[in-house]
DRENLODO-112606 format. One record per residue (C-alpha): x, y, z; residue in one letter; residue number from 0. Coordinates in steps of 0.02 Angstrom, whole numbers. Layout:
+--------+--------+--------+---------+-----+
:   east :  north :     up : residuo : num :
+--------+--------+--------+---------+-----+
:      X :      Y :      Z :       A : NUM :
...
+--------+--------+--------+---------+-----+
***
This chain:
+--------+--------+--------+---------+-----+
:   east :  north :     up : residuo : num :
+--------+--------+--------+---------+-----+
:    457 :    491 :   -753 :       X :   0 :
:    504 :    664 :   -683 :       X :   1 :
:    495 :    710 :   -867 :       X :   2 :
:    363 :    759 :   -986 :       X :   3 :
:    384 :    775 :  -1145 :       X :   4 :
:    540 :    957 :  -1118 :       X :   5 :
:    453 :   1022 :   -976 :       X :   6 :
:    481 :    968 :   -773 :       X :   7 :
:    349 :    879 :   -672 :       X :   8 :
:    308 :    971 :   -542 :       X :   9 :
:    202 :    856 :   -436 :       X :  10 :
:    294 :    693 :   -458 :       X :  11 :
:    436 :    795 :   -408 :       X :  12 :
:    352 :    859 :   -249 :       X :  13 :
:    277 :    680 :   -218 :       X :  14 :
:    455 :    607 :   -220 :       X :  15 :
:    557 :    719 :    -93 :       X :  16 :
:    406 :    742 :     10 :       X :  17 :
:    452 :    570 :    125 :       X :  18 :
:    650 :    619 :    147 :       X :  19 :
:    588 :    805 :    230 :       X :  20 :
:    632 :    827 :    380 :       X :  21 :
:    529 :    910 :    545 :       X :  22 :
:    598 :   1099 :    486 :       X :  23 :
:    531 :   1045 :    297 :       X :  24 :
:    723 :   1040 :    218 :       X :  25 :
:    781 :    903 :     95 :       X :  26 :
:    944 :    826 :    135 :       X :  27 :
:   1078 :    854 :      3 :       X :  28 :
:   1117 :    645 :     16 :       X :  29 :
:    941 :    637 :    -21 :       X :  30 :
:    935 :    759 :   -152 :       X :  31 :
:   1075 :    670 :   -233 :       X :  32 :
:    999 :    489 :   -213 :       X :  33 :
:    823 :    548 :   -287 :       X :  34 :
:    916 :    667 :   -444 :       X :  35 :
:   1062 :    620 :   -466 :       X :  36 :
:   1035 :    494 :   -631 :       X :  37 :
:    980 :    683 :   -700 :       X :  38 :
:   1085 :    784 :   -809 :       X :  39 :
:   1135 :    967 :   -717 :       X :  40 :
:   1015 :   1048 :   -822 :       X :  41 :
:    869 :    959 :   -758 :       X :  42 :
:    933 :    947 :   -574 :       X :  43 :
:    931 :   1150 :   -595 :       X :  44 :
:    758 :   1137 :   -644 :       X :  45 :
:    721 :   1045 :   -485 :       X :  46 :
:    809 :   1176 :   -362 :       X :  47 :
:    701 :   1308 :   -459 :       X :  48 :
:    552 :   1215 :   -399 :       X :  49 :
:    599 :   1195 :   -210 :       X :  50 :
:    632 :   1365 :   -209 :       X :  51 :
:    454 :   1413 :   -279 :       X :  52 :
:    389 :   1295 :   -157 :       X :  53 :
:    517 :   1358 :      9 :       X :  54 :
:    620 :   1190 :     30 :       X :  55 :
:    780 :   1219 :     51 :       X :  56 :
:    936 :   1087 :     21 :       X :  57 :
:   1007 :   1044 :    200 :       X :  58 :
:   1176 :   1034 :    157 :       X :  59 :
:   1206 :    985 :    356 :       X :  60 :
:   1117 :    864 :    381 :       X :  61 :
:   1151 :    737 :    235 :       X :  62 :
:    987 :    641 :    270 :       X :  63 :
:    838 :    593 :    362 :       X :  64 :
:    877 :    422 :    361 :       X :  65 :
:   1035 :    460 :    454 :       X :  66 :
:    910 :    483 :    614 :       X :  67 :
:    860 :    279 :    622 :       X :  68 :
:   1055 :    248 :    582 :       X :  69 :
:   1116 :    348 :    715 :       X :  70 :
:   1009 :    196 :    830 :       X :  71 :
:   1145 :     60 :    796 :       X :  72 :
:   1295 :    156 :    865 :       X :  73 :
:   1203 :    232 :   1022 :       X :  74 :
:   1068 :     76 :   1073 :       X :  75 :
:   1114 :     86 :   1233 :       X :  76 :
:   1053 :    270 :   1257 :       X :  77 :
:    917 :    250 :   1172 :       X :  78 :
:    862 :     73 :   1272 :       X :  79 :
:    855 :    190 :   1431 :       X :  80 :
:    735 :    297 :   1346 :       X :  81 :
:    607 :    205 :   1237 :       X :  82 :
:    452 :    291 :   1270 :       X :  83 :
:    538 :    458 :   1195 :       X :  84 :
:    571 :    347 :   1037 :       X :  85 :
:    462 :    383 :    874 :       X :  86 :
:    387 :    201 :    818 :       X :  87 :
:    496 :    225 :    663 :       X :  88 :
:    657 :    194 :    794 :       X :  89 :
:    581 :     71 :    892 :       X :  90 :
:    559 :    -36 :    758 :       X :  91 :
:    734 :    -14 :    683 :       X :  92 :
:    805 :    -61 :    877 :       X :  93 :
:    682 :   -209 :    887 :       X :  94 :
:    766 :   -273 :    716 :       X :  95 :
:    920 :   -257 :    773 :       X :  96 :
:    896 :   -358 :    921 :       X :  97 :
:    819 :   -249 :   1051 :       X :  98 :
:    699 :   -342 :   1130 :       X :  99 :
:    625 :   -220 :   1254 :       X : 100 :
:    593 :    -96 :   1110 :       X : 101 :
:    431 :   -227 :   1079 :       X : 102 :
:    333 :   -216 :   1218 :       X : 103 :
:    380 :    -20 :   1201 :       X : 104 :
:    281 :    -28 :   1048 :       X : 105 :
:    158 :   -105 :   1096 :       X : 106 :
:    119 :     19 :   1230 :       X : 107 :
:    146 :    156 :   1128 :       X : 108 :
:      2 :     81 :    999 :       X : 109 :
:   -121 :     10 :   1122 :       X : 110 :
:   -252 :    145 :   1083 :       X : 111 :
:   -226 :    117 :    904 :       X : 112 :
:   -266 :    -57 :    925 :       X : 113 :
:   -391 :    -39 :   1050 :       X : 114 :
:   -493 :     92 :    931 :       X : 115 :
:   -492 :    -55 :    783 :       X : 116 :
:   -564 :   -180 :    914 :       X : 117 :
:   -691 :    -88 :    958 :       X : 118 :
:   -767 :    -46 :    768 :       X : 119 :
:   -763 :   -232 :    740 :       X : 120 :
:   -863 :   -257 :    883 :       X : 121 :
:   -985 :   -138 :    830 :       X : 122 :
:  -1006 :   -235 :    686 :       X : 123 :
:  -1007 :   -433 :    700 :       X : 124 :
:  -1121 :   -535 :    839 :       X : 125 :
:   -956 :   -636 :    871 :       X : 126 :
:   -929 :   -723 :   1032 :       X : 127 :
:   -767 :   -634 :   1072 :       X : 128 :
:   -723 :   -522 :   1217 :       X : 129 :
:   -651 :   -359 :   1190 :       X : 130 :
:   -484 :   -395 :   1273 :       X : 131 :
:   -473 :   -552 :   1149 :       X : 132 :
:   -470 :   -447 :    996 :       X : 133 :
:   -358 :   -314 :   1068 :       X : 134 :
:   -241 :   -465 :   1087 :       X : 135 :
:   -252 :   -502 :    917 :       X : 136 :
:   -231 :   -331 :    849 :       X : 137 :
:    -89 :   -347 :    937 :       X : 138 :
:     -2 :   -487 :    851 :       X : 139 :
:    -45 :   -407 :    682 :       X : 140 :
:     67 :   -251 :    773 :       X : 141 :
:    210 :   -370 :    795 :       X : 142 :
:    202 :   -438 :    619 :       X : 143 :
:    216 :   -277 :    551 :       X : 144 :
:    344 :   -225 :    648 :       X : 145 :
:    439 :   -389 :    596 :       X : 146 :
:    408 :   -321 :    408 :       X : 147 :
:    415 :   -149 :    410 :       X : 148 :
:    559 :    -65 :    304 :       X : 149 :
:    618 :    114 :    381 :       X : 150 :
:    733 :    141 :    251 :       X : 151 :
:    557 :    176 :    125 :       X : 152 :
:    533 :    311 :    284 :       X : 153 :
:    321 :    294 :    281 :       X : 154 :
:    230 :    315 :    428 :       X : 155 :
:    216 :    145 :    544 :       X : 156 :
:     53 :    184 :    612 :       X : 157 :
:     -5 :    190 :    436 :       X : 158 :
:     81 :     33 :    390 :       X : 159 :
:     18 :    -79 :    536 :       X : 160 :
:   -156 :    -28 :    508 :       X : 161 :
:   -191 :   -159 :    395 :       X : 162 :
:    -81 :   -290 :    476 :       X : 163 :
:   -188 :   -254 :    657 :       X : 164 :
:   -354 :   -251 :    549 :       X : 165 :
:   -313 :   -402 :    446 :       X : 166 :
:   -261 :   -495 :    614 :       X : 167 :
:   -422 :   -439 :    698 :       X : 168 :
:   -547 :   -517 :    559 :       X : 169 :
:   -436 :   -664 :    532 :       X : 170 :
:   -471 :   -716 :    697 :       X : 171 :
:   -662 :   -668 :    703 :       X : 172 :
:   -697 :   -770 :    556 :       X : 173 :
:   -619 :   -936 :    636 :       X : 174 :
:   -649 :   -936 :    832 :       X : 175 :
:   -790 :   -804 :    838 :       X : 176 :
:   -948 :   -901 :    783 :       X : 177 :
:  -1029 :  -1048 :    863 :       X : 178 :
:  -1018 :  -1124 :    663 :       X : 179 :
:   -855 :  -1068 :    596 :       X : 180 :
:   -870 :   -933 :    464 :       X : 181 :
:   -738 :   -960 :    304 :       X : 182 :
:   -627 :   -806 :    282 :       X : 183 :
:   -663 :   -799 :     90 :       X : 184 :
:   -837 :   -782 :    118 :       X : 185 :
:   -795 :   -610 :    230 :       X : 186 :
:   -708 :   -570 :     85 :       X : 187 :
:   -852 :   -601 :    -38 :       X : 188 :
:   -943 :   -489 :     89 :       X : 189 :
:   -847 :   -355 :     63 :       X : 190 :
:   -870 :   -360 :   -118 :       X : 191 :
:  -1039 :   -376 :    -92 :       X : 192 :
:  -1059 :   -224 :     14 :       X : 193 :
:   -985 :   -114 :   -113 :       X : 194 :
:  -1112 :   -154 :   -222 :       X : 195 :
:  -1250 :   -125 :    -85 :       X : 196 :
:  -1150 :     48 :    -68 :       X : 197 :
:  -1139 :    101 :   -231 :       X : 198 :
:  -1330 :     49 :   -302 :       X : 199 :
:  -1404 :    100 :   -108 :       X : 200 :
:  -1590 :    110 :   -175 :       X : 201 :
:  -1581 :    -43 :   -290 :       X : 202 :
:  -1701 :   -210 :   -227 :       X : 203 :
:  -1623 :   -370 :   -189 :       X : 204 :
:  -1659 :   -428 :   -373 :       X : 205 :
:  -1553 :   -271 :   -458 :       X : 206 :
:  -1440 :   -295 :   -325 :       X : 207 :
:  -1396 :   -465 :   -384 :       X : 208 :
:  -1389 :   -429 :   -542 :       X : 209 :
:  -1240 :   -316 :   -503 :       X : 210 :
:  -1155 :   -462 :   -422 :       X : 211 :
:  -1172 :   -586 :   -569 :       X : 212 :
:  -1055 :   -465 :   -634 :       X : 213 :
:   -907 :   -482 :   -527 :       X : 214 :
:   -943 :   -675 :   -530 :       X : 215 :
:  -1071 :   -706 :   -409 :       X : 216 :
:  -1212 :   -871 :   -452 :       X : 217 :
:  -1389 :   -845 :   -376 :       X : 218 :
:  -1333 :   -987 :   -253 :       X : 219 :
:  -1211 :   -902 :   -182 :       X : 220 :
:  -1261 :   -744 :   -186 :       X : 221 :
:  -1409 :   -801 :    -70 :       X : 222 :
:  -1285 :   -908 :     53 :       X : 223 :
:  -1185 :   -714 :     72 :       X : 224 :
:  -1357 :   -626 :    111 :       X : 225 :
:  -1409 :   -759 :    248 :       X : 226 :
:  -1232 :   -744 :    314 :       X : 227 :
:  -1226 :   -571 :    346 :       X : 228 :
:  -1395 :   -567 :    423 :       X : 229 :
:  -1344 :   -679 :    547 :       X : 230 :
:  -1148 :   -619 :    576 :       X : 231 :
:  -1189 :   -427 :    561 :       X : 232 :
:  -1259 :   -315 :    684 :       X : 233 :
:  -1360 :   -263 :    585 :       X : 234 :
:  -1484 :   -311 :    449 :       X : 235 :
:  -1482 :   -195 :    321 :       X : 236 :
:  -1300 :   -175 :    216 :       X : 237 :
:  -1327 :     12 :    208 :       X : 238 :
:  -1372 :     33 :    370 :       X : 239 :
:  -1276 :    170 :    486 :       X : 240 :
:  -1168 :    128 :    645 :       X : 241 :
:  -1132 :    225 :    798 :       X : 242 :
:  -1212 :    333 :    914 :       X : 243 :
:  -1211 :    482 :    776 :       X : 244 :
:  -1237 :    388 :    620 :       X : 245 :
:  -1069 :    459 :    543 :       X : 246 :
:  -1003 :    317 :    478 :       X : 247 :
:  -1060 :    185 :    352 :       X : 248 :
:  -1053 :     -2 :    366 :       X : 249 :
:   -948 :    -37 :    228 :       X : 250 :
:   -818 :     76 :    277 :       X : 251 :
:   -777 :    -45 :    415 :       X : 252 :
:   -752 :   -195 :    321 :       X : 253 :
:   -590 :   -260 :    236 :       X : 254 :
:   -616 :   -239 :     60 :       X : 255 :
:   -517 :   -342 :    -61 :       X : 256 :
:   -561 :   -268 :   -234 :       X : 257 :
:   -466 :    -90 :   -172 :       X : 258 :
:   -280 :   -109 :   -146 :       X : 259 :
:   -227 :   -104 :     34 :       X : 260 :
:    -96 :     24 :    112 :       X : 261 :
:     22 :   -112 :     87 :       X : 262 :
:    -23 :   -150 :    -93 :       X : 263 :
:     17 :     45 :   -146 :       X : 264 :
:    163 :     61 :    -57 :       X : 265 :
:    237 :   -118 :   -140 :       X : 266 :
:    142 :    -53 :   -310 :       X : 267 :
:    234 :    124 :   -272 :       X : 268 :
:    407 :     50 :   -257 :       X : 269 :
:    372 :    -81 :   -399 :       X : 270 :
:    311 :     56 :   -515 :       X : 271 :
:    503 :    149 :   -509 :       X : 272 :
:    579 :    -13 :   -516 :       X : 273 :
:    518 :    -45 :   -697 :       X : 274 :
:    545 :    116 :   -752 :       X : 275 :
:    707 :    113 :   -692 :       X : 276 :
:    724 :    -44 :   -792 :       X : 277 :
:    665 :     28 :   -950 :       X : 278 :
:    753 :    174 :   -956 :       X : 279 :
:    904 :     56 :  -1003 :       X : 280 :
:    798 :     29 :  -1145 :       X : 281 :
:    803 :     98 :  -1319 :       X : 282 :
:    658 :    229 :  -1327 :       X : 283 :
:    572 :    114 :  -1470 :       X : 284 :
:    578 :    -24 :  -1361 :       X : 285 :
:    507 :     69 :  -1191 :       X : 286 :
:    370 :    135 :  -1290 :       X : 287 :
:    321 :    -41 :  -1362 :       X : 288 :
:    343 :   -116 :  -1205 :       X : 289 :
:    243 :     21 :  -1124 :       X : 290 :
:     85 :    -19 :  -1252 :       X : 291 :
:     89 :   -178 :  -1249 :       X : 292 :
:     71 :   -192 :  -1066 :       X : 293 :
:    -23 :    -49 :  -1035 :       X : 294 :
:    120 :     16 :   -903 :       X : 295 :
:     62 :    235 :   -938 :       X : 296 :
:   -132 :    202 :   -937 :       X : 297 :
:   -163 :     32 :   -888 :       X : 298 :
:   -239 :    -31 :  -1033 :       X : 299 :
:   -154 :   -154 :  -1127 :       X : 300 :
:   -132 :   -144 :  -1322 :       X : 301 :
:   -118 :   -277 :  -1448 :       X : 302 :
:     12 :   -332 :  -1556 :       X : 303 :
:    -95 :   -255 :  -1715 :       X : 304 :
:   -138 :   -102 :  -1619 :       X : 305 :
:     46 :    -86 :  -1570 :       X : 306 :
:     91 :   -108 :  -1750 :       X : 307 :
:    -13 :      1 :  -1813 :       X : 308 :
:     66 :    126 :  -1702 :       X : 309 :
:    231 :    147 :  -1767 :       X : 310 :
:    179 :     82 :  -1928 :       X : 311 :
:    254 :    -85 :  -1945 :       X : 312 :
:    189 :   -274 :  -1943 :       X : 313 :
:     89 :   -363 :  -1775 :       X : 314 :
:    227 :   -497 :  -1827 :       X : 315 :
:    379 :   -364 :  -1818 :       X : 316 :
:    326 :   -287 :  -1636 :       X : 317 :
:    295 :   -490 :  -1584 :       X : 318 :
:    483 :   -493 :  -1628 :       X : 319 :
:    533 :   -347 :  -1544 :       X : 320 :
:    436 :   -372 :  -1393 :       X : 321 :
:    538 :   -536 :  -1384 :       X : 322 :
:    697 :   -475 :  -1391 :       X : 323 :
:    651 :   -349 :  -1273 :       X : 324 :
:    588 :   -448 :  -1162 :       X : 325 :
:    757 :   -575 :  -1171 :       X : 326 :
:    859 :   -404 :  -1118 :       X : 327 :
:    727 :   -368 :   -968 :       X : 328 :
:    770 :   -546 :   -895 :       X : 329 :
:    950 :   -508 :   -899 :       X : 330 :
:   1011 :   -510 :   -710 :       X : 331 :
:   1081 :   -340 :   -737 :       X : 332 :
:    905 :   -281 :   -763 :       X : 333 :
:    800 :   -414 :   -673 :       X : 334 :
:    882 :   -407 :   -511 :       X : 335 :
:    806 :   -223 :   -491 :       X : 336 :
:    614 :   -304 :   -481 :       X : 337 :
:    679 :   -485 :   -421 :       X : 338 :
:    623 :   -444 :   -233 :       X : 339 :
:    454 :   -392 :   -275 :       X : 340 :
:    429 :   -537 :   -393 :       X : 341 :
:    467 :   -628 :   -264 :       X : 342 :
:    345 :   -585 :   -130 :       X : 343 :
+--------+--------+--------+---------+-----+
***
């Protein structure tokens, strides 16, 4: 919330404008007015106050940065003549709308991005593959996040298509790179693997697996992942260093699954202000249980008795409350505002 308690928050404030500023660092007033303008005058004061402490000014011209990728539909032509002066932001809006050259413009205009994510794979795995084969699959994990990505949430693409071009990349390692095909899950169980390795780096084998029992590993199994990456890595030891300098650390080159991908935050992000959106239709008594009992402030999750105890009433009352609530949250009035991320 932009909220606590009387008194403004500063850095959620700053952390929502900072995507609609534009190149001379000013804030659209149809921006403004789209991130504040649920808020009261008062508090929308107390926001100006804060952009002036910080030197943002209100563009009161130029009504928003999105305006820049809208501008695309009415002049496509001029901008087809000129798509290597486009910003991959714009080339993906054209491509959506039909432009089919504005593609292979991307493409071009990300091969070295691509290229630079082949190349750390292939200082990693003893996979059959040739260079060229993995820059072609980086490549379609480019065009799939083209197909997906959303300028309107104005994040960078190159950022966003990381993890498509990566996730591509290993995808196709792990089924047509080894002479015996290697399941993806078990890269995945890698991964978790070499976080462990990471975090305990002067524990034995022994302590080490003792650390994986936790997050669910059998001694079976755990053994099968060891002989795996001894034979798929290229090299032996977990911890070991890569590249000519020793700068950068095995793990860091592997997908991990346990930490959320770009993707994940920026869905998480988006999901996060959809629900408190929702429940500030709420009664304040009914946010607050709802935000207990599901741990949505601190992420951990209270119980009905602890809830209770809380505001000083029965487990059995804030069962009942928490149902009605929760009748009101699937309400399409309220429901449709998280329907498209449920839905993913």
């Amino acid at each position: 919330m932009v909220l606590r308690g009387n008194i403004m928050n500063k850095e959620y404030v700053l952390s929502r404008i900072k995507p609609y500023l534009n190149k001379k660092s000013m804030l659209g007033e149809e921006d403004f007015n789209k991130l504040f303008a649920s808020l009261s005058m008062k508090q929308q004061y107390e926001i100006i106050n804060i952009l002036i402490e910080e030197n943002i000014e209100i563009d009161y011209e130029n009504l928003s940065i999105k305006n820049q990728n809208d501008k695309l539909t009415s002049n496509k032509n001029l901008y087809t003549a000129n798509l290597d002066k486009l910003t991959n932001e714009q080339l993906c809006v054209l491509y959506q709308q039909g432009t089919k050259e504005a593609l292979a413009a991307l493409v071009n205009k990300n091969i070295n991005l691509v290229r630079s994510r082949a190349i750390r794979c292939s200082k990693i795995y003893k996979h059959k593959l040739e260079e060229e084969d993995l820059i072609q699959y980086g490549n379609m994990g480019l065009i799939k996040a083209v197909s997906r990505f959303d300028s309107k949430r104005e994040s960078k693409f190159t950022t966003y298509c990381v993890w498509w071009i990566d996730q591509s990349i290993y995808r196709n390692i792990a089924d047509y790179g080894f002479t015996v095909r290697i399941p993806v899950h078990c890269f995945q169980d890698i991964s978790k693997l070499m976080r462990i390795f990471k975090e305990y780096p002067d524990y034995s084998k022994d302590q080490i697996f003792e650390k994986a029992k936790e997050v669910g590993f059998g001694r079976g199994k755990f053994d099968e992942l060891i002989m795996i990456t001894e034979n798929i890595l290229s090299i032996s030891s977990l911890n070991a260093f890569v590249g000519n300098m020793g700068e950068s650390e095995l793990g860091e080159f592997v997908i991990d699954e346990i930490t959320p991908t770009v993707e994940e935050e920026v869905e998480h992000d988006f999901l996060k202000d959809a629900i408190c959106s929702v429940l500030d239709t709420l009664k304040e008594r009914e946010k607050k249980i709802i935000e207990l009992r599901f741990g949505l402030k601190d992420g951990k999750e209270r119980t009905l008795e602890q809830v209770g105890i809380e505001f000083g009433v029965t487990r059995e009352r804030i069962r009942q409350i928490e149902a009605k609530v929760l009748r009101k949250l699937r309400h399409p009035s309220r429901s449709k505002k998280i329907k498209n991320f449920l839905e993913r």
